[in-house]
C-alpha positions in Angstrom: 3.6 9.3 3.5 5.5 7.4 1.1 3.1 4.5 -1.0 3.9 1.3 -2.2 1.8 -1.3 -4.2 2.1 -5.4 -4.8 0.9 -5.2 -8.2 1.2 -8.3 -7.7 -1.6 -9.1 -5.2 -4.0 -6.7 -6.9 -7.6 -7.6 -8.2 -8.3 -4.7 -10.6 -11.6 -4.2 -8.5 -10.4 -0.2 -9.6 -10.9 1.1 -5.9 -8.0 2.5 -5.4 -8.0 4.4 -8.5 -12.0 5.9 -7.8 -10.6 7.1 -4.4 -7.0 8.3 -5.5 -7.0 9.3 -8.7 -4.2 11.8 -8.7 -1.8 8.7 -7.0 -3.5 5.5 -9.0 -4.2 4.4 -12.6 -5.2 0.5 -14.0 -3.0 -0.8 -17.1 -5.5 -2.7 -19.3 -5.7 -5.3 -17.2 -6.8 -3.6 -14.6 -4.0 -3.8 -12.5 -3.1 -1.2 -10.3 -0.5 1.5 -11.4 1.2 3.6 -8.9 1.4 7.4 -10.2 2.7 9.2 -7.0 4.6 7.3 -5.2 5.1 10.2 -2.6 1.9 12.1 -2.6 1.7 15.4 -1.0 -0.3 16.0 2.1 -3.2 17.6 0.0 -4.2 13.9 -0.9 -3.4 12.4 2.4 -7.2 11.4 3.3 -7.6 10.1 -0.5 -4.8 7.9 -0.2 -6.1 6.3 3.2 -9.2 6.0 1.7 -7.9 4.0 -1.1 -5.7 1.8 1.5 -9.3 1.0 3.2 -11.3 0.2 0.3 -8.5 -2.2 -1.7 -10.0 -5.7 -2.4 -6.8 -7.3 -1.7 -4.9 -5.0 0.3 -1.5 -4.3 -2.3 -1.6 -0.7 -1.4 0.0 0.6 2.2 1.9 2.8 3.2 5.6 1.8 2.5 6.4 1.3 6.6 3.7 -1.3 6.8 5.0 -3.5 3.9 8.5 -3.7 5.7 6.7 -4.7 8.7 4.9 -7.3 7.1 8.0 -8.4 5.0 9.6 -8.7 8.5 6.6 -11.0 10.4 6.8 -13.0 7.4 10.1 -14.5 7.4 9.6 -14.6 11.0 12.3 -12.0 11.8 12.5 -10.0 14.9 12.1 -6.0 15.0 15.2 -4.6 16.3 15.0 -3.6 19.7 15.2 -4.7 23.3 15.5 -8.5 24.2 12.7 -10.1 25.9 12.9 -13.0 27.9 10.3 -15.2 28.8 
């Protein structure tokens, strides 16, 4: 699973790093640092655990943040036409 974070949406509640530590670090400001952006599948379930418990959700997996890049511009996914 590849990672990606929004720094820029990030609290600094720290969550991410108590769950992930080998994948997450906070600058002094708090702010969420991305260490492994690729982590290997040894610290799969710590880095979904870390995506559940972030405060304001900058952490996902990088598929999701295209999707929500995507829905916000108000872009269609490729695919079939529908017709209504």
């Amino acid at each position: 699973m590849k990672v990606e974070l929004e720094a820029d949406k990030c609290v600094a509640s720290g969550q991410c790093v108590l769950a992930a530590m080998d994948v997450f670090d906070q600058d002094d400001d708090g702010i969420a640092i991305l260490l492994e952006e690729k982590p290997g599948p040894e610290l799969l379930d710590d880095v979904k655990e870390a995506i559940a418990v972030c405060a304001a959700r900058p952490v996902r997996p990088a598929a999701a943040l295209q999707a929500a890049a995507v829905q916000r511009v108000g872009a269609r996914p490729a695919g079939p036409a529908h017709h209504v």
